[in-house]
mmCIF file of the N, C-alpha and C atoms, coordinates in Angstrom:
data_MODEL
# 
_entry.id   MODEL 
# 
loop_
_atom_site.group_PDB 
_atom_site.id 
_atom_site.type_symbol 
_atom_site.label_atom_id 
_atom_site.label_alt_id 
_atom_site.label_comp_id 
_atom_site.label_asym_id 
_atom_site.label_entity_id 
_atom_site.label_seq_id 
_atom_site.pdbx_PDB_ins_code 
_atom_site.Cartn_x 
_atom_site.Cartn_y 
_atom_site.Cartn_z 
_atom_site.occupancy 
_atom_site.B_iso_or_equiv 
_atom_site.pdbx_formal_charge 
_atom_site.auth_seq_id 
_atom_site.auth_comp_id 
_atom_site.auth_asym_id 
_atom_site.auth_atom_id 
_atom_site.pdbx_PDB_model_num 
ATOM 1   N N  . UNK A 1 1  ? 0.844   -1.187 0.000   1.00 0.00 ? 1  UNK A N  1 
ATOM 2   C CA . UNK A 1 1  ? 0.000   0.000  0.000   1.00 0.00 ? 1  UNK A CA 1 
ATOM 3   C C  . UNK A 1 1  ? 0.882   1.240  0.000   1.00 0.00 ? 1  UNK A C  1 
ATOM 4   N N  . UNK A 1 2  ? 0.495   2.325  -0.855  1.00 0.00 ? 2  UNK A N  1 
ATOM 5   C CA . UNK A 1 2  ? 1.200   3.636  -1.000  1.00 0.00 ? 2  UNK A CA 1 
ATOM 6   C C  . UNK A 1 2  ? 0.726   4.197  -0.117  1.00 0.00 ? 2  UNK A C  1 
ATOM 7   N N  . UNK A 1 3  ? 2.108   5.433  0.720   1.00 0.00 ? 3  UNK A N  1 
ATOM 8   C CA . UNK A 1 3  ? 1.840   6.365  1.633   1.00 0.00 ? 3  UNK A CA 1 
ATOM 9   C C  . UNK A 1 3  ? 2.037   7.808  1.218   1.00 0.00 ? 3  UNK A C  1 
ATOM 10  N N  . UNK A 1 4  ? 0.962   8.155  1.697   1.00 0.00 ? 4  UNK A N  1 
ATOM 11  C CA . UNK A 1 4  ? 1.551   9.695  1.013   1.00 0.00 ? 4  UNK A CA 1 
ATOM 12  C C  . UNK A 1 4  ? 1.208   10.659 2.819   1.00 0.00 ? 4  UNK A C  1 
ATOM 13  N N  . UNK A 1 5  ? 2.530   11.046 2.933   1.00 0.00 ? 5  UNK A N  1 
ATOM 14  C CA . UNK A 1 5  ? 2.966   11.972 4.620   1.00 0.00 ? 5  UNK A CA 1 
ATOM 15  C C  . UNK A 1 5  ? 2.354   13.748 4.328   1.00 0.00 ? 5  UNK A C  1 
ATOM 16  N N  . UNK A 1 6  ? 1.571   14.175 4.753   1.00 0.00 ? 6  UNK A N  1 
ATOM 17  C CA . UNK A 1 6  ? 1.789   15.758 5.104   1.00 0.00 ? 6  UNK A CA 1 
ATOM 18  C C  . UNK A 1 6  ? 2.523   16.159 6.164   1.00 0.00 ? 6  UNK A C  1 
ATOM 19  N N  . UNK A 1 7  ? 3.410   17.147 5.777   1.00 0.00 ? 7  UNK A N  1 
ATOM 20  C CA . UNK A 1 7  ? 4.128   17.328 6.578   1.00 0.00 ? 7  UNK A CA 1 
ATOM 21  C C  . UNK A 1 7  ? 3.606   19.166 7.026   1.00 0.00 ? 7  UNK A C  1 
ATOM 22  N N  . UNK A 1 8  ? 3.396   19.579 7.776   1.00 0.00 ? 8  UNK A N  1 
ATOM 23  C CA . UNK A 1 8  ? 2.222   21.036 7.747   1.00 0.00 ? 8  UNK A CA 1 
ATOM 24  C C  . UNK A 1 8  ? 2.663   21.327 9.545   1.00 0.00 ? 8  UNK A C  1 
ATOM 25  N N  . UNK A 1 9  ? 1.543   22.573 10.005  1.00 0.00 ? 9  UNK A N  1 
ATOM 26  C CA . UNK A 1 9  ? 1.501   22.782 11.154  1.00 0.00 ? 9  UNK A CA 1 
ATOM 27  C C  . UNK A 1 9  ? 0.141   23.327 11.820  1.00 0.00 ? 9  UNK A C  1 
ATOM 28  N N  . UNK A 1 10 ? 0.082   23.711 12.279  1.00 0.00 ? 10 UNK A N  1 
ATOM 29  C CA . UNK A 1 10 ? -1.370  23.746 12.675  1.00 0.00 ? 10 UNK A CA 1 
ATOM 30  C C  . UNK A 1 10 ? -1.597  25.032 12.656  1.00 0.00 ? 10 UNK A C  1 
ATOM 31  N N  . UNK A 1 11 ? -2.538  25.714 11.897  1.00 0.00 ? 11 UNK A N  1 
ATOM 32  C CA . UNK A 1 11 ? -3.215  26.830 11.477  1.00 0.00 ? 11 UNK A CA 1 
ATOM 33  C C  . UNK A 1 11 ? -2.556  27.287 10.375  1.00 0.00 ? 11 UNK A C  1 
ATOM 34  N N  . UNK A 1 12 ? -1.987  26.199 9.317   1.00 0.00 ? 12 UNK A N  1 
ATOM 35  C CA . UNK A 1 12 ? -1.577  26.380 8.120   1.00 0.00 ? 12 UNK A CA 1 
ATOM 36  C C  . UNK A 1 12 ? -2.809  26.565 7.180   1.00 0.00 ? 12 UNK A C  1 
ATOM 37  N N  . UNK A 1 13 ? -3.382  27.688 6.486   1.00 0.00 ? 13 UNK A N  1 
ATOM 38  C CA . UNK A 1 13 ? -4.455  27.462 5.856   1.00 0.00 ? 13 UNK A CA 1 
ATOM 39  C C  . UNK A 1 13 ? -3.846  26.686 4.266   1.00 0.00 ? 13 UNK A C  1 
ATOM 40  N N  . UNK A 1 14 ? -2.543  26.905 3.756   1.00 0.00 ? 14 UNK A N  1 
ATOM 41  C CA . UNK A 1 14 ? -2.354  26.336 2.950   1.00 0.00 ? 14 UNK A CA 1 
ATOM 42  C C  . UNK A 1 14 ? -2.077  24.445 3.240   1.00 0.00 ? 14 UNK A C  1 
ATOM 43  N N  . UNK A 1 15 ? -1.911  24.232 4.388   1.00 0.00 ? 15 UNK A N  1 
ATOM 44  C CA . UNK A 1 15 ? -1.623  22.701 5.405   1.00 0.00 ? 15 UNK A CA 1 
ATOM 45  C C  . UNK A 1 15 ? -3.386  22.224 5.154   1.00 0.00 ? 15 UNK A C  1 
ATOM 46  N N  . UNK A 1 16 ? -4.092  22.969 5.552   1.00 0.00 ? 16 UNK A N  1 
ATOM 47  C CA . UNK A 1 16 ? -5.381  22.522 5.468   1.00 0.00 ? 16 UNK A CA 1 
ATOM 48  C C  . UNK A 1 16 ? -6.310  22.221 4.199   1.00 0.00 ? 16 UNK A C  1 
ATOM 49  N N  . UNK A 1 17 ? -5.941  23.166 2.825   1.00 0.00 ? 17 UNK A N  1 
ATOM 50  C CA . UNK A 1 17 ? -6.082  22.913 1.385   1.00 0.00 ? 17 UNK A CA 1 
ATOM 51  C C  . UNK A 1 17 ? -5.058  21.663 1.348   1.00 0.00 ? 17 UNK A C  1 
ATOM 52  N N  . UNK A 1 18 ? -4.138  21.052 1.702   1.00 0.00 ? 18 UNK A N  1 
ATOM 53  C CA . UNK A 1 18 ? -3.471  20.250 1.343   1.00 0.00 ? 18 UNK A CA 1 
ATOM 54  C C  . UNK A 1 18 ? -3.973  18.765 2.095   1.00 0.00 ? 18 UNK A C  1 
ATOM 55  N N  . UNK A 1 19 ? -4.466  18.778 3.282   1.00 0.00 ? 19 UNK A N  1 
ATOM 56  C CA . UNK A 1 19 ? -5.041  17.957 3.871   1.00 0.00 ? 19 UNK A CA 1 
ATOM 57  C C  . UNK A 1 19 ? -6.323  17.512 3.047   1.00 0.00 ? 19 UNK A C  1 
ATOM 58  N N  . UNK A 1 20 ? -7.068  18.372 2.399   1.00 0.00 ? 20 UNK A N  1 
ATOM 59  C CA . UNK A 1 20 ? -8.348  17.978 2.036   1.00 0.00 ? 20 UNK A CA 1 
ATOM 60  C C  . UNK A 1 20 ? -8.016  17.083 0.812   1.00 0.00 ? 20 UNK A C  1 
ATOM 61  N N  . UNK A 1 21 ? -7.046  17.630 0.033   1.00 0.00 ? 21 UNK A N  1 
ATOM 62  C CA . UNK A 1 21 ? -7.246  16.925 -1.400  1.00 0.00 ? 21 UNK A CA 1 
ATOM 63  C C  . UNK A 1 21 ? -6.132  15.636 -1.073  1.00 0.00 ? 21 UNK A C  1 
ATOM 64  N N  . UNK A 1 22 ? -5.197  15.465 -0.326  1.00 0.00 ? 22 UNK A N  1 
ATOM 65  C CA . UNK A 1 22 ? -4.797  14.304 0.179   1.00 0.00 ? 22 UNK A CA 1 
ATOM 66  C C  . UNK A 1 22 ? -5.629  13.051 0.798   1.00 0.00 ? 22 UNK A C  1 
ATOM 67  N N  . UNK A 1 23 ? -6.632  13.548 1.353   1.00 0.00 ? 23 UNK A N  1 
ATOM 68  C CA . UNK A 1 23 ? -7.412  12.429 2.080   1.00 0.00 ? 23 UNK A CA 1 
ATOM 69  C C  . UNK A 1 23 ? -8.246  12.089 0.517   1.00 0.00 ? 23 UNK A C  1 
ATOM 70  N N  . UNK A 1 24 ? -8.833  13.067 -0.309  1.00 0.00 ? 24 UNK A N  1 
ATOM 71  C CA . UNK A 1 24 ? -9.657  12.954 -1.283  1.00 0.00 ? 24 UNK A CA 1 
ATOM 72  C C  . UNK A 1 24 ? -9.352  12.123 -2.115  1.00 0.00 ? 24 UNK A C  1 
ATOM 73  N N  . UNK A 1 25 ? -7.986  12.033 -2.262  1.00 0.00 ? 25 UNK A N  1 
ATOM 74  C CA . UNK A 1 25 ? -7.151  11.296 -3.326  1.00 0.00 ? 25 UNK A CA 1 
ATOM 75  C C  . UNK A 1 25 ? -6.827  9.843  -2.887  1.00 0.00 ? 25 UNK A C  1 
ATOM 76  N N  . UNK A 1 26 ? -6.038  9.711  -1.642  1.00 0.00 ? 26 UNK A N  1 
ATOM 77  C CA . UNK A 1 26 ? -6.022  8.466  -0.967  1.00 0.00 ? 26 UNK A CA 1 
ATOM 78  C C  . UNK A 1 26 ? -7.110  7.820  -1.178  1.00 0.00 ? 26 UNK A C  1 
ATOM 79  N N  . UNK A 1 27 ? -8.357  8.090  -0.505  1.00 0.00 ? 27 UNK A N  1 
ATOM 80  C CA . UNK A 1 27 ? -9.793  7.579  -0.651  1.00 0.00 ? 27 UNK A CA 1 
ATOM 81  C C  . UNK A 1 27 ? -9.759  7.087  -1.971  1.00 0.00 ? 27 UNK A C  1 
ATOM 82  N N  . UNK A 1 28 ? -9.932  7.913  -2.743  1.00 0.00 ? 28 UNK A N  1 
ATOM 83  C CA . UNK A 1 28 ? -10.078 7.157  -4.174  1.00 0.00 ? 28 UNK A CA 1 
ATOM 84  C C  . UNK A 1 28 ? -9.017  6.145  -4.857  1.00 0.00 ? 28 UNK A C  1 
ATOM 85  N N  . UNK A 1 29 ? -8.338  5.998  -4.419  1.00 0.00 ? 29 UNK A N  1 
ATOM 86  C CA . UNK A 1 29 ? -7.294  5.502  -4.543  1.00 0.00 ? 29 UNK A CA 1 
ATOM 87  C C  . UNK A 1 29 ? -6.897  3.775  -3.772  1.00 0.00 ? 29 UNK A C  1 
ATOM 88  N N  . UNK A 1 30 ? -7.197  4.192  -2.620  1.00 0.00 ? 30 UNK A N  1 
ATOM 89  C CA . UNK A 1 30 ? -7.237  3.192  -1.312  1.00 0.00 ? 30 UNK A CA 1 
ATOM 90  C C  . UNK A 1 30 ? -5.563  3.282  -1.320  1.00 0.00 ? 30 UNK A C  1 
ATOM 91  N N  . UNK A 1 31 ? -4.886  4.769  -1.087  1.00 0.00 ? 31 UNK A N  1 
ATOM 92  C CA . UNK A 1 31 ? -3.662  4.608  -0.060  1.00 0.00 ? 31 UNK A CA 1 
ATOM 93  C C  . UNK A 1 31 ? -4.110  5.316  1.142   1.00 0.00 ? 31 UNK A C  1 
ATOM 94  N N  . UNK A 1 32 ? -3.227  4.940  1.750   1.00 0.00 ? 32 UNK A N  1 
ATOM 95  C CA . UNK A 1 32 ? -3.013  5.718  3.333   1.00 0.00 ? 32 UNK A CA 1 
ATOM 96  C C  . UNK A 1 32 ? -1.973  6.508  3.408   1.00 0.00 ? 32 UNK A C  1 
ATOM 97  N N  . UNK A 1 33 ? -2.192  7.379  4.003   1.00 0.00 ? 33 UNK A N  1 
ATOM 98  C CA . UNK A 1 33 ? -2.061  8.441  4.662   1.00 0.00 ? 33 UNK A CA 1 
ATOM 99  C C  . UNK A 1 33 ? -2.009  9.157  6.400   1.00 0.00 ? 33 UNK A C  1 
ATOM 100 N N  . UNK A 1 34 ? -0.832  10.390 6.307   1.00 0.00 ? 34 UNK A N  1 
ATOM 101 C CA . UNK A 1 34 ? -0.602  10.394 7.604   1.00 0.00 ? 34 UNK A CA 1 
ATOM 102 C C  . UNK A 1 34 ? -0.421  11.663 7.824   1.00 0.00 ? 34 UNK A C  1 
ATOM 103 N N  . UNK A 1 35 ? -0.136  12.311 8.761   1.00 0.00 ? 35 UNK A N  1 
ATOM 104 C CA . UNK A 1 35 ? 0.330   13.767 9.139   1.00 0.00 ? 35 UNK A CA 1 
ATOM 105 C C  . UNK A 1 35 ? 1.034   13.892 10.130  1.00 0.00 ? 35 UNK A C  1 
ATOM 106 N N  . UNK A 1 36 ? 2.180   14.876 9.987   1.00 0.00 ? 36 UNK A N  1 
ATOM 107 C CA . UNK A 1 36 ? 3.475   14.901 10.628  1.00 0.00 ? 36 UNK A CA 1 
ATOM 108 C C  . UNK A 1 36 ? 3.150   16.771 10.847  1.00 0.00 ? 36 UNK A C  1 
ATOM 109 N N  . UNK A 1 37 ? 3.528   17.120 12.121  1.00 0.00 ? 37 UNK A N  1 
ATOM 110 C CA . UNK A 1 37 ? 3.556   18.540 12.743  1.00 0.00 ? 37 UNK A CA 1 
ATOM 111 C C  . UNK A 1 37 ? 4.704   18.762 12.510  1.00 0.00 ? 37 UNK A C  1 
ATOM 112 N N  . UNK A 1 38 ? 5.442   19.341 11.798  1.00 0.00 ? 38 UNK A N  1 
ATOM 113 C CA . UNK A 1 38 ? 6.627   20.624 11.798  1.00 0.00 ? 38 UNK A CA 1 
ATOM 114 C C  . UNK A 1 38 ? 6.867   20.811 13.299  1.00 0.00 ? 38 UNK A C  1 
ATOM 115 N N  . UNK A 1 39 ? 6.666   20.830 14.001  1.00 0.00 ? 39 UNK A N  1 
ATOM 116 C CA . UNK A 1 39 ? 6.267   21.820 15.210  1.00 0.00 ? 39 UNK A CA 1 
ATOM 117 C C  . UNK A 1 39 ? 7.229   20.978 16.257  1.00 0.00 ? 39 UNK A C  1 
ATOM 118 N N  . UNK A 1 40 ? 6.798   19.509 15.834  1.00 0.00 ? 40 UNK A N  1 
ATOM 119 C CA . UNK A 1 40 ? 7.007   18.619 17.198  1.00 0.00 ? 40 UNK A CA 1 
ATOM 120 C C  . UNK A 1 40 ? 8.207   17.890 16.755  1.00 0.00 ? 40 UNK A C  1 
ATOM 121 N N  . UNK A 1 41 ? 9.000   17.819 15.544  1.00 0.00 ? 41 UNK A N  1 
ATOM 122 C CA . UNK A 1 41 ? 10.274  17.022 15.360  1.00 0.00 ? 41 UNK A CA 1 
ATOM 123 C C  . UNK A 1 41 ? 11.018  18.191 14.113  1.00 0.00 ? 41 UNK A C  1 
ATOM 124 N N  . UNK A 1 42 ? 12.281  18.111 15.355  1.00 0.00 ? 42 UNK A N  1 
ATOM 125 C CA . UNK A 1 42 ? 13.431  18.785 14.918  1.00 0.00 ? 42 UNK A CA 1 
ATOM 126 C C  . UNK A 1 42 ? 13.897  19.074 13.255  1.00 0.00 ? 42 UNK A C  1 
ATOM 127 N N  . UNK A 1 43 ? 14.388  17.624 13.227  1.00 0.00 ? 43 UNK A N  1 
ATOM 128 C CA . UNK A 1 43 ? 14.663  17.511 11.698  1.00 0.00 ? 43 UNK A CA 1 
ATOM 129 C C  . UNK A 1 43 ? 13.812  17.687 10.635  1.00 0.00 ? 43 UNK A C  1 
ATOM 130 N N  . UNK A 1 44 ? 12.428  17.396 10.750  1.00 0.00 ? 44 UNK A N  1 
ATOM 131 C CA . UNK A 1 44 ? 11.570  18.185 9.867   1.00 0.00 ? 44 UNK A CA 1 
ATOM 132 C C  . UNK A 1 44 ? 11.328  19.307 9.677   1.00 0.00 ? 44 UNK A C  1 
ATOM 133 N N  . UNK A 1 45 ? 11.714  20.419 10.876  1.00 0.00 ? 45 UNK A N  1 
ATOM 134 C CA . UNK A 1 45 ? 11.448  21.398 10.823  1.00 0.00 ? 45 UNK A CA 1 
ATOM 135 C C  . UNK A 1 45 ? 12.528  21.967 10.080  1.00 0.00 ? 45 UNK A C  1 
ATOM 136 N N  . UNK A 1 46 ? 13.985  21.614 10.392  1.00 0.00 ? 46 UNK A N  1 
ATOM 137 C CA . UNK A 1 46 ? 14.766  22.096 9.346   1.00 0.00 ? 46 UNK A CA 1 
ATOM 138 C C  . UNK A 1 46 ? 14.961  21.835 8.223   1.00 0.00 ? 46 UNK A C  1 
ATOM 139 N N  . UNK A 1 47 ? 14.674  21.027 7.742   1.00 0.00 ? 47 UNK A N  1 
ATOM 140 C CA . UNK A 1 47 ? 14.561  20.565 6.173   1.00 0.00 ? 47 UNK A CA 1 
ATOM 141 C C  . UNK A 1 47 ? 13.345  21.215 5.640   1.00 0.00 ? 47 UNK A C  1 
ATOM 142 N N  . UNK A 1 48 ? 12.381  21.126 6.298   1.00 0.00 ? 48 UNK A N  1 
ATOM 143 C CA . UNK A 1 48 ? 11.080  22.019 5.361   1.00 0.00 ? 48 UNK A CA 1 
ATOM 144 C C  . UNK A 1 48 ? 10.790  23.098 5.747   1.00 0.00 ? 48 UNK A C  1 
ATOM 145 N N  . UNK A 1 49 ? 10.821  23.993 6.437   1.00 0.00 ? 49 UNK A N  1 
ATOM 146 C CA . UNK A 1 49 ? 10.237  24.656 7.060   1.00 0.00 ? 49 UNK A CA 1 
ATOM 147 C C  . UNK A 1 49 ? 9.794   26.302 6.419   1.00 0.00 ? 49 UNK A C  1 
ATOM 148 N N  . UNK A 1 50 ? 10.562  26.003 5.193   1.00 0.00 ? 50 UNK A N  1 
ATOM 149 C CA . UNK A 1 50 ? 10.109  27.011 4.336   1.00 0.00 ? 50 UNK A CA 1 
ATOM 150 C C  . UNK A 1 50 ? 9.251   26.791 2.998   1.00 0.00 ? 50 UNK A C  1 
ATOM 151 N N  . UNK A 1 51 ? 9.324   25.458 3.060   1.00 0.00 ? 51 UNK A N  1 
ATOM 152 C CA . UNK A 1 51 ? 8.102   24.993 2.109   1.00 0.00 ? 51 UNK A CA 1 
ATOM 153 C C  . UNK A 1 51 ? 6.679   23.972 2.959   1.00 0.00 ? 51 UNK A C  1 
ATOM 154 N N  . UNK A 1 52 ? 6.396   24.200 3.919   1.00 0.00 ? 52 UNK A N  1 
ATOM 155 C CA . UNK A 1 52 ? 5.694   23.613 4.108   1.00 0.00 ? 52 UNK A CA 1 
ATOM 156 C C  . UNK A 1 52 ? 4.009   24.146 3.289   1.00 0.00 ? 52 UNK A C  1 
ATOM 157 N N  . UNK A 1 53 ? 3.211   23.782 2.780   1.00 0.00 ? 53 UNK A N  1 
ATOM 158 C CA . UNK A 1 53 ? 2.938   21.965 3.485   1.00 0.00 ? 53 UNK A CA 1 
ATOM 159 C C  . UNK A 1 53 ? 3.632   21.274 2.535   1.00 0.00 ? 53 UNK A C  1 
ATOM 160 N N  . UNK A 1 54 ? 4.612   19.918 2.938   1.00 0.00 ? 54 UNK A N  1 
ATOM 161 C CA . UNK A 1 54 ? 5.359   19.459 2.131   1.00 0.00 ? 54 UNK A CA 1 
ATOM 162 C C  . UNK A 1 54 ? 4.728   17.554 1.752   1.00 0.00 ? 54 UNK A C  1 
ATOM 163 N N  . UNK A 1 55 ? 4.265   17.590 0.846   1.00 0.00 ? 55 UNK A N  1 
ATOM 164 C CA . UNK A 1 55 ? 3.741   16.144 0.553   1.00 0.00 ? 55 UNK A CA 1 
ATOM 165 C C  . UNK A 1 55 ? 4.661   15.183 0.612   1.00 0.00 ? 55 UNK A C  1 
ATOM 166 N N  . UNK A 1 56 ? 4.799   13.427 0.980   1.00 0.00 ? 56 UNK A N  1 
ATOM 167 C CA . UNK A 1 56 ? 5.829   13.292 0.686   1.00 0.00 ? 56 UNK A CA 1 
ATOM 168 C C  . UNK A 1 56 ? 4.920   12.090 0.295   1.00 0.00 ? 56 UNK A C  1 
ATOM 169 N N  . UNK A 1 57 ? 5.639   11.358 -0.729  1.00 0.00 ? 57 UNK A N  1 
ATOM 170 C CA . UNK A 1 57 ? 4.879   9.573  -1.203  1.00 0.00 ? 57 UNK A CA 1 
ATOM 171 C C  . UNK A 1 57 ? 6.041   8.664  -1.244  1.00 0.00 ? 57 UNK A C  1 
ATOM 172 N N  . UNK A 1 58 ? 5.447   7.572  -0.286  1.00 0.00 ? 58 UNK A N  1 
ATOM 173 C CA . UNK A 1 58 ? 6.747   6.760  0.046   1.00 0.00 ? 58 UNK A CA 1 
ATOM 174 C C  . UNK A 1 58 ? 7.694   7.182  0.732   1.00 0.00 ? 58 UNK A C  1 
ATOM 175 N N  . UNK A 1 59 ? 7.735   8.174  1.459   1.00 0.00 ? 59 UNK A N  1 
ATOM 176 C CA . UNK A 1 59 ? 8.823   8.946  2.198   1.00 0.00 ? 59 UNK A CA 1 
ATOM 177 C C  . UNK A 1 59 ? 9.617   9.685  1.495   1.00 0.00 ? 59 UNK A C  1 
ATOM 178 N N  . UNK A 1 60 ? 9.578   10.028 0.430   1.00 0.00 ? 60 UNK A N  1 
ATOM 179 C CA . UNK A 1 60 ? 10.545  10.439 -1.133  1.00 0.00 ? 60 UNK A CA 1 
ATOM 180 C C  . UNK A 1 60 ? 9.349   12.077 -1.473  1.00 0.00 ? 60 UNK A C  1 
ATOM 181 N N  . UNK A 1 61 ? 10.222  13.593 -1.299  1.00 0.00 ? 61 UNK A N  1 
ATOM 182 C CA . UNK A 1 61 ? 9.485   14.268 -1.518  1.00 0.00 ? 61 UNK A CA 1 
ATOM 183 C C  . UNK A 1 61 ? 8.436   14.197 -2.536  1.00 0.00 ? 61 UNK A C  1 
ATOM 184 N N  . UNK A 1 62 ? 7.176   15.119 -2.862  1.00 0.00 ? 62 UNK A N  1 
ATOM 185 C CA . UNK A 1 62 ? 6.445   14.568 -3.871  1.00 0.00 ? 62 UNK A CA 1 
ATOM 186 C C  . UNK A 1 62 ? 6.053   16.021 -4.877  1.00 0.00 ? 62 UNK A C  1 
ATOM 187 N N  . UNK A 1 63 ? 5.868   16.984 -3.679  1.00 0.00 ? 63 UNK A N  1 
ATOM 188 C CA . UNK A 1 63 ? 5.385   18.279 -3.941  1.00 0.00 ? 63 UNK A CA 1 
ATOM 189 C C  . UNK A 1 63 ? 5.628   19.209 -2.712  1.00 0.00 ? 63 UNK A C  1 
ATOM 190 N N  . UNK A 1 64 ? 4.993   20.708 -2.224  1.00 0.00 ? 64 UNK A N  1 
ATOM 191 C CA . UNK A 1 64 ? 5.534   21.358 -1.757  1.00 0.00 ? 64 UNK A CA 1 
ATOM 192 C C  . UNK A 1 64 ? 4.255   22.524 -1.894  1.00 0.00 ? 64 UNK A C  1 
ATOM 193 N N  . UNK A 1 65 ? 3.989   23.596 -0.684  1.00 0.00 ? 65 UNK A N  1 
ATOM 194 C CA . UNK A 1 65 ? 3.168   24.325 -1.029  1.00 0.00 ? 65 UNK A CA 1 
ATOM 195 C C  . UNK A 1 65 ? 1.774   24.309 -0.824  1.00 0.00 ? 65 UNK A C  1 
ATOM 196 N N  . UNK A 1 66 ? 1.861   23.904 -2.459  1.00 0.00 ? 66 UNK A N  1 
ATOM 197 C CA . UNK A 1 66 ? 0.163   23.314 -2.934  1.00 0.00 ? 66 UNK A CA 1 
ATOM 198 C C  . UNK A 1 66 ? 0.427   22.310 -3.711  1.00 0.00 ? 66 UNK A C  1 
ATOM 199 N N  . UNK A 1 67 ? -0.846  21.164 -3.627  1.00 0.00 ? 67 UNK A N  1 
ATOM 200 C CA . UNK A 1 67 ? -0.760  19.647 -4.055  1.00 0.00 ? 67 UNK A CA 1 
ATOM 201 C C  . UNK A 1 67 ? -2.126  20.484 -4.999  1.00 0.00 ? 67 UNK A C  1 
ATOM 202 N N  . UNK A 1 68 ? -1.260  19.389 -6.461  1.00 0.00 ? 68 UNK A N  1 
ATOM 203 C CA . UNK A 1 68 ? -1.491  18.762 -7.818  1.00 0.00 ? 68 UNK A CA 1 
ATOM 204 C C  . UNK A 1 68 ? -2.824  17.747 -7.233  1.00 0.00 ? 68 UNK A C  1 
ATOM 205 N N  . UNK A 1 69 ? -3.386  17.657 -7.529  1.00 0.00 ? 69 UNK A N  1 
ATOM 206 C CA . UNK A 1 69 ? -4.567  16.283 -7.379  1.00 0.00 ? 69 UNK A CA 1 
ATOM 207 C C  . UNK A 1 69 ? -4.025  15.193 -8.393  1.00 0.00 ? 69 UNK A C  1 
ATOM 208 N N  . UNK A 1 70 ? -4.535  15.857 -9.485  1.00 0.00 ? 70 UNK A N  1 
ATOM 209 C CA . UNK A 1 70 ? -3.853  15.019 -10.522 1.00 0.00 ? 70 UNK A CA 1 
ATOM 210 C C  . UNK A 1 70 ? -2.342  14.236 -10.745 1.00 0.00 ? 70 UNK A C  1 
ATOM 211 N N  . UNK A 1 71 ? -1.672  15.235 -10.516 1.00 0.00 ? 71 UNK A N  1 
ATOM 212 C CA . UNK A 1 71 ? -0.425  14.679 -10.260 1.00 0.00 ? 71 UNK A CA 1 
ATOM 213 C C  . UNK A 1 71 ? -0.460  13.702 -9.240  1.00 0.00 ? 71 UNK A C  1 
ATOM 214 N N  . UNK A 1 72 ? -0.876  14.256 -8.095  1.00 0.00 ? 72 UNK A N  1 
ATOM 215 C CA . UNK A 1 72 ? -0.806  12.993 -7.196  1.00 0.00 ? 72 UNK A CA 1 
ATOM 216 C C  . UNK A 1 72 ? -1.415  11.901 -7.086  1.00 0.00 ? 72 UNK A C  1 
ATOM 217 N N  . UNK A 1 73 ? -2.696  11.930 -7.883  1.00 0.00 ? 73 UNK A N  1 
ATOM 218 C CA . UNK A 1 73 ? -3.022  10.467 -8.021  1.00 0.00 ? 73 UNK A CA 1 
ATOM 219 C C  . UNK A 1 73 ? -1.884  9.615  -9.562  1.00 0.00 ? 73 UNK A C  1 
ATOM 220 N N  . UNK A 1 74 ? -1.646  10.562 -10.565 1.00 0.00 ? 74 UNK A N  1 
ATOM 221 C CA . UNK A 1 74 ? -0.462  9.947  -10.743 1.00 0.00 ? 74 UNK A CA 1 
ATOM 222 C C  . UNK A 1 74 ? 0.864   9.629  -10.262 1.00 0.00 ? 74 UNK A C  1 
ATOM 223 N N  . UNK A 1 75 ? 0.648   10.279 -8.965  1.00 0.00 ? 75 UNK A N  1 
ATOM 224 C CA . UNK A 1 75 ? 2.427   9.470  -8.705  1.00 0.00 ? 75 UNK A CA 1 
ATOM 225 C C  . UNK A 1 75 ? 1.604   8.204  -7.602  1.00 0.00 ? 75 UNK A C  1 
ATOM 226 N N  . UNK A 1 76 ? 0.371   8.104  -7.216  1.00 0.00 ? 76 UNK A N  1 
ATOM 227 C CA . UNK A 1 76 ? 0.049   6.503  -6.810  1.00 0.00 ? 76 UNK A CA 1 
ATOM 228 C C  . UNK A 1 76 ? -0.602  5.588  -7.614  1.00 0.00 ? 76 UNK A C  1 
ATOM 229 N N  . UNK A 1 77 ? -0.223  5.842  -8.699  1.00 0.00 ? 77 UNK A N  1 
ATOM 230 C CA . UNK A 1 77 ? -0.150  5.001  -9.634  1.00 0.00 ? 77 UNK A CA 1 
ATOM 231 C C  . UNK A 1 77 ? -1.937  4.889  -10.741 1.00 0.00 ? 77 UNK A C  1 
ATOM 232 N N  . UNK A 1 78 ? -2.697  6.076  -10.120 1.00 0.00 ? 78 UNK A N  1 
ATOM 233 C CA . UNK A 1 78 ? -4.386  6.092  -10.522 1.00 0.00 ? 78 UNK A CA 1 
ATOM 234 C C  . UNK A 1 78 ? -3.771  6.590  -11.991 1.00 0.00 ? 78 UNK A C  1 
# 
């Protein structure tokens, strides 16, 4: 099963456009999905912290910002 990680923080309104079409896509899809706080681990925060919300599929960045729908159901294989 494919994973696709948000990586965001809380009262990200762009974290929250990214949450919606992630769950939307998974669903249709049947991957899972997870969410990771910036906030609460170190090393994420320094690696992203200027692009958050940062998608990741398979643990391997995917996108950044704002999520592609399309794209992302093509990179799980829809």
């Amino acid at each position: 099963m494919r994973t696709v990680t948000l990586i965001g923080k809380p009262g990200c309104h762009l974290c929250d456009d990214a949450r919606e079409i992630i769950a939307e896509v998974c669903a249709e899809v049947g991957a899972a999905w997870e969410e990771k706080d910036i906030n609460t681990d170190e090393e994420l925060y320094r690696k992203y912290w200027e692009q958050i919300p940062v998608v990741l599929v398979d643990g391997s960045q995917h996108d950044f910002w704002r999520v592609d729908r399309g794209r992302l159901r093509r990179a799980l294989g829809a």
